[in-house]
C-alpha positions, -999 to +999 in steps of 0.1 A: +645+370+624+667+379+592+668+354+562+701+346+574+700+329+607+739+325+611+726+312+651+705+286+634+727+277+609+757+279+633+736+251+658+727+232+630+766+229+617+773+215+658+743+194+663+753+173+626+791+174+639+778+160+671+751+135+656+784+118+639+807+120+664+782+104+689+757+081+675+741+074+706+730+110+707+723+110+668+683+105+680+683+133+708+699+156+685+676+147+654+641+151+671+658+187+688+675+203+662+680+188+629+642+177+624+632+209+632+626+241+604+641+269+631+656+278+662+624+282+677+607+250+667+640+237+682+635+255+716+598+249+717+605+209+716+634+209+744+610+231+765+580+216+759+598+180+766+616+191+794+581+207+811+555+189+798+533+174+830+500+148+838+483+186+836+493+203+809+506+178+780+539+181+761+521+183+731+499+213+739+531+232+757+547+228+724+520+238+706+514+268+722+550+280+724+552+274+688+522+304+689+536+321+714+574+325+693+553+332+660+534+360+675+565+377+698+596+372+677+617+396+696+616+362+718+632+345+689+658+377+689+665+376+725+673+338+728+699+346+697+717+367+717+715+344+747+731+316+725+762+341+714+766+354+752+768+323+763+796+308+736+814+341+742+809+340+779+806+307+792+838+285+797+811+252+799+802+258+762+819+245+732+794+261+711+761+267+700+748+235+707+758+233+745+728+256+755+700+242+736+706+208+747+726+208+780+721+244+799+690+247+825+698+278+827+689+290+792+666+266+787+647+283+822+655+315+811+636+306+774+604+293+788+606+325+812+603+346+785+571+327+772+556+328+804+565+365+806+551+369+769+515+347+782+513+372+810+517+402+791+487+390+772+465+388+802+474+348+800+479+354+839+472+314+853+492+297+824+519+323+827+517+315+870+516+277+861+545+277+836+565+299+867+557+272+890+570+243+866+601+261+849+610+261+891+604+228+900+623+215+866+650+243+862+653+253+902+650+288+889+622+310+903+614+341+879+580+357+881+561+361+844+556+400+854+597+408+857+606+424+830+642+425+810+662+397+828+695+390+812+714+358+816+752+356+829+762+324+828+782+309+862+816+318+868+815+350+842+802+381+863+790+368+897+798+335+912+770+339+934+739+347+912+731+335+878+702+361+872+706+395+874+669+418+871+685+448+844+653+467+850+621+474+871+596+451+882+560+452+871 
């Protein structure tokens, strides 16, 4: 990440606009975005709240997708570049903010890339166990081996599939 996060900046611009415009989202949006130092703290909250379970605990999820976003930042990258294809692409979005609060999709896509960083460091059972959540949760079924998924948001390339695999499996 660049010392000038103009996605970060951008999202925290939308989530204060929105926090104003609609108080009784002011604490949602405070506790995701505006309490929080970066994107990824951001993302690692919404995901960790949105999969934490009786067997692994919110808490520890966040925790160690706060590790795994420190130690792989081309995650941090990637999920830039999600945010922009979806506020170019998507006719759902008004923004930045849309995806990191409302979208399953990028939110499944972002704890996919976790998992797929977990496997790639041998972390095979929590990297099969976040698979199996981010489904039930997000009703999106990627395996933590596939490798370079993109995201094209509904209605923008292919009515009929959401995910498209850009390269091999493995």
């Amino acid at each position: 990440m660049n010392t000038e996060d103009t996605v970060w900046k951008q999202l925290r611009k939308e989530a204060q606009q929105a926090a104003d415009n609609e108080p009784v989202l002011r604490e949602l949006i405070e506790t995701s975005i505006l309490n929080c130092a970066s994107l990824e703290e951001s993302l690692a909250h919404r995901v960790s709240r949105k999969l934490g379970h009786l067997a692994i605990s919110e808490p520890y999820l966040h925790d160690l997708f706060i590790e795994t976003f420190m130690s792989e930042p081309q995650i941090g990258v990637q999920v830039r570049r999600d945010i922009i294809a979806v506020d170019q692409r998507d006719p759902a979005s008004q923004g930045f903010l849309s995806p990191v609060l409302y979208f399953k999709g990028f939110l499944a896509l972002t704890a996919y890339r976790i998992a797929h960083a977990l496997w790639q460091k041998g972390r095979r059972e929590i990297a099969l166990y976040l698979q199996h959540v981010i489904s039930q949760v997000f009703a999106v079924d990627i395996h933590p081996a596939a490798k370079n998924w993109q995201w094209y948001p509904a209605g923008s390339c292919n009515r009929n599939r959401d995910w498209r695999d850009s390269g091999s499996r493995g």
